[in-house]
C-alpha positions in Angstrom: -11.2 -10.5 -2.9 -11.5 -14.3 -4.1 -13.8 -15.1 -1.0 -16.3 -12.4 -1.9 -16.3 -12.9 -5.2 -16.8 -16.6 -5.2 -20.4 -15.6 -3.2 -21.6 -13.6 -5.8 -23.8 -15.3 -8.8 -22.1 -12.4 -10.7 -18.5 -12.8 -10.0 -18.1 -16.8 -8.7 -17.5 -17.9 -12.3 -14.3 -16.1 -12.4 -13.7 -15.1 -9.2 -10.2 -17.1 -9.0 -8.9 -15.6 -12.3 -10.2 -12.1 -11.1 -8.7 -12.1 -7.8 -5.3 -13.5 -9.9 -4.9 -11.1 -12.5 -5.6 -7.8 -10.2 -3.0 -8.8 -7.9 -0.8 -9.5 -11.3 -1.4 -5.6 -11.9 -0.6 -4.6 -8.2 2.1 -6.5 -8.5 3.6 -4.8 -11.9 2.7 -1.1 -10.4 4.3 -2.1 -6.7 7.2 -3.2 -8.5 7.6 -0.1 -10.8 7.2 1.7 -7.6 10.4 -0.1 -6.3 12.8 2.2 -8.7 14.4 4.7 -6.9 14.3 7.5 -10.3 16.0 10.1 -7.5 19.3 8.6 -6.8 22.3 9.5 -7.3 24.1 5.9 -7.9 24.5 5.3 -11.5 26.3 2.9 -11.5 26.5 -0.1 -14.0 25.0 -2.6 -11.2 22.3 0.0 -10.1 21.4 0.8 -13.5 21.1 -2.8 -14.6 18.6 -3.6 -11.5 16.4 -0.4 -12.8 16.0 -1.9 -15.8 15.5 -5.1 -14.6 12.4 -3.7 -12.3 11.0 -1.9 -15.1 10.9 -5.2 -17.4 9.6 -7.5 -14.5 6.9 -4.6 -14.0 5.9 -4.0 -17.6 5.5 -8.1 -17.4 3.7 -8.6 -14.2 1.5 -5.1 -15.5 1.0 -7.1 -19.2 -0.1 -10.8 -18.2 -3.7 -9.7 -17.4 -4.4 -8.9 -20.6 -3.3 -12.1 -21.8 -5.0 -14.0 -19.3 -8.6 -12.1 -19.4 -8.8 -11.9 -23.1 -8.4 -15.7 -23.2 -11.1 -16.1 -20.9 -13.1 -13.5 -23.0 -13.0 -11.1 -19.9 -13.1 -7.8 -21.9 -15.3 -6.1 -19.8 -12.6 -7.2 -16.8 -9.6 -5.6 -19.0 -11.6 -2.5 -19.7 -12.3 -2.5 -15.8 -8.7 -2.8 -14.4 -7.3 -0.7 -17.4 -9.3 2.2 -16.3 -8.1 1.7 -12.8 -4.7 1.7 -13.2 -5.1 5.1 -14.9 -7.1 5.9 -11.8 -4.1 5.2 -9.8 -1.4 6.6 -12.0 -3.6 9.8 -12.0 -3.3 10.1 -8.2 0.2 9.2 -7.8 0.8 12.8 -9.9 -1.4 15.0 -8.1 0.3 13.2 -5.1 3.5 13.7 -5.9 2.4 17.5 -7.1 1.3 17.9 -3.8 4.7 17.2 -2.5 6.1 19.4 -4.6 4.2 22.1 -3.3 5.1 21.5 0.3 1.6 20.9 0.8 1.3 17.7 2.5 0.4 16.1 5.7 1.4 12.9 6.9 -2.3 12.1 7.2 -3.1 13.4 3.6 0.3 11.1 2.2 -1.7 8.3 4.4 -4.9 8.7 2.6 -3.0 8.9 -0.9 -1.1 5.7 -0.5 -4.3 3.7 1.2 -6.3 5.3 -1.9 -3.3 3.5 -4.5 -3.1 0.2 -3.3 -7.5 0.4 -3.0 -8.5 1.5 -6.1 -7.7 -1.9 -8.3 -9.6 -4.2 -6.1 -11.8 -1.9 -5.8 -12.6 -2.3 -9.8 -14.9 -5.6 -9.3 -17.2 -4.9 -6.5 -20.0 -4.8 -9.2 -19.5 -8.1 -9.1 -20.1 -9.2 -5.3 -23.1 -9.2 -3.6 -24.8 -5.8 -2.8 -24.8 -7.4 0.9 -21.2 -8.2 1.0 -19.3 -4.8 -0.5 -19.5 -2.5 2.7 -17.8 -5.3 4.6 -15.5 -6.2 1.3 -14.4 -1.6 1.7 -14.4 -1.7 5.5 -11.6 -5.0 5.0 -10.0 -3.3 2.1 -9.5 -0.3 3.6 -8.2 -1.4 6.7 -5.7 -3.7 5.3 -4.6 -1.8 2.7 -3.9 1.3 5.9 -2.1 -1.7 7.4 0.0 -2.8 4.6 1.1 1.3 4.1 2.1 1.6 8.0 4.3 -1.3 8.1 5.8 -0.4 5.3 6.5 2.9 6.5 7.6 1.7 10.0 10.1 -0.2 7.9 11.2 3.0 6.2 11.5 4.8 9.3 14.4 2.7 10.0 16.7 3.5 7.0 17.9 7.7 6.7 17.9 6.7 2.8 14.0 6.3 2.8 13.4 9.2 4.9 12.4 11.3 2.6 9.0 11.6 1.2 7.7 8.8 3.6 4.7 9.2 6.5 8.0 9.8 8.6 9.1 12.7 6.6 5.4 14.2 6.3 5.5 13.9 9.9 8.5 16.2 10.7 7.6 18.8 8.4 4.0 19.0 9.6 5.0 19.2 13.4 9.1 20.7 12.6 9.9 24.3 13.3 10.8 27.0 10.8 14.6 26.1 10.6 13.9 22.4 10.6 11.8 22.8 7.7 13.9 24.7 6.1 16.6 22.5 6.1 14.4 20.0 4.6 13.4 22.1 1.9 17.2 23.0 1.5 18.0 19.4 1.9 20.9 20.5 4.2 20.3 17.5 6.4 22.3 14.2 7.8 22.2 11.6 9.9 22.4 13.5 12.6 19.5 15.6 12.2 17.2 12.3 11.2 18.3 10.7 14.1 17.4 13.8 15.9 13.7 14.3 14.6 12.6 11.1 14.6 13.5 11.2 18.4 12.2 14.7 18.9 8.6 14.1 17.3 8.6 10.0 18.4 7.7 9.0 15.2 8.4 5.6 15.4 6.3 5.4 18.5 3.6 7.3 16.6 3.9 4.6 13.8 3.8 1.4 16.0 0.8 3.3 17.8 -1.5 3.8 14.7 -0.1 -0.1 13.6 -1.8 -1.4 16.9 -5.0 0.8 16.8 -5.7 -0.6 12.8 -5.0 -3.8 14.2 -8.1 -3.9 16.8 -10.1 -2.1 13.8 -9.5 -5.4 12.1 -10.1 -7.7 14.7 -13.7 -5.8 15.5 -14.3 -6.2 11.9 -13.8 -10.1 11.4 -15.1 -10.5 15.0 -18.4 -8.8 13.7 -18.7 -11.0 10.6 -21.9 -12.5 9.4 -20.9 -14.7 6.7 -20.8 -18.3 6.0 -18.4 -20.2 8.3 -16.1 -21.2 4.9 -15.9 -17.9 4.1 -14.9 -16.5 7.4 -12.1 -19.4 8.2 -10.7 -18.2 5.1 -10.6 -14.5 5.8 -10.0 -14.7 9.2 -6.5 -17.1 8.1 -5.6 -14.6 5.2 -5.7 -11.8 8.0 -4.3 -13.0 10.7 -0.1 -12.7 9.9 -1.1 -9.3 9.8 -2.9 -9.0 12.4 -0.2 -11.0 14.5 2.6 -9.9 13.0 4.9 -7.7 15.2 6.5 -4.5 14.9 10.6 -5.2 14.4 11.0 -3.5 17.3 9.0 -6.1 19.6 9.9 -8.7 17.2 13.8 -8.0 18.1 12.9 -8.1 21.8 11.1 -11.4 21.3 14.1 -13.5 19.6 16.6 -12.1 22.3 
């Protein structure tokens, strides 16, 4: 965000304190995102760490106020304010979705991509008219990226099974009984262990991990900026692009 900003005449002023302050607010929402409202452990410790995410949240989520307003960035608070009201919108009709049943794992996809999008989405008034289909194509694909490995991490753990990709995955290919015993919640171990074998959704994960992976590398391949500003993308990128699954990262330590 901070390298197409900075080549704007528009946003290069305050292009570092931009690019700061949203990720600030991502930061506050991710963390608030972190509390596990659902579960059944209320126990002193658990309780204690709730609250303890909920007060680093509301601080990471309250420091861009402070920070724009001294640099007289109203317009920039009115900006990101609206945006995370954006996002908090679509996180209800996501989870109402859900609710319904009415989900596919490409539709809880799209949702998530759509959340961690929409507040750096909130300055592309400010970059150059040239640079913003490249700035969405990058955004987009990164921010598919990010979702899928965290949902490849999920995919490990029976504890984050449901409501993930993995989850959404099941149900939309699962038969009748199998659904209904995650409706019912009648499941265990067992039966995770089962469907995720069953529908190889871990192989489906590392599989659409790999094709947004080349989309990226097309992408930056494809690049007409200045060389600065291509080093720097291309650096910020490439752990992600690199990184392994922890399935062929396991294989590659032993």
């Amino acid at each position: 965000m901070f390298a197409f900003l900075n080549r704007s005449k528009k946003g290069a002023e305050h292009s570092e304190l931009i690019a700061l302050v949203t990720s600030l607010v991502q930061v506050g929402l991710d963390t608030h995102d972190m509390i596990e409202m659902a579960t059944k452990d209320e126990s002193d410790r658990n309780l204690r760490s709730r609250q303890l995410k909920v007060l680093a949240g509301d601080y990471f989520s309250s420091r861009f106020y402070h920070l724009l307003a001294h640099a007289g960035q109203i317009d920039a608070i009115r900006a990101l304010s609206q945006a995370v009201c954006a996002v908090n919108q679509l996180k209800v009709a996501t989870i109402e979705k859900m609710k319904l049943w009415a989900m596919t794992a490409e539709e809880y996809l799209r949702a998530c991509v759509s959340l961690r999008k929409t507040l750096f989405q909130s300055f592309n008034h400010r970059m150059a008219a040239q640079d913003v289909s490249l700035w969405e194509q990058l955004l987009d694909q990164v921010a598919e990226l990010e979702v899928m490995k965290q949902e490849q991490e999920r995919s490990e753990q029976f504890q984050r099974f449901e409501g993930s990709w993995s989850y959404w995955h099941v149900w939309q290919q699962g038969t009748e009984e199998e659904r209904r015993k995650m409706k019912q919640r009648a499941y265990d171990t067992a039966f995770w262990s089962a469907m995720m074998a069953k529908y190889e959704v871990r192989q489906q994960l590392a599989h659409q991990i790999r094709l947004i992976q080349d989309k990226l590398q097309t992408i930056t391949s494809a690049m007409s900026l200045d060389a600065g500003t291509t080093g720097r993308i291309v650096q910020l990128l490439s752990p992600l692009v690199l990184t392994s699954s922890p399935t062929n990262a396991a294989a590659q330590r032993s």
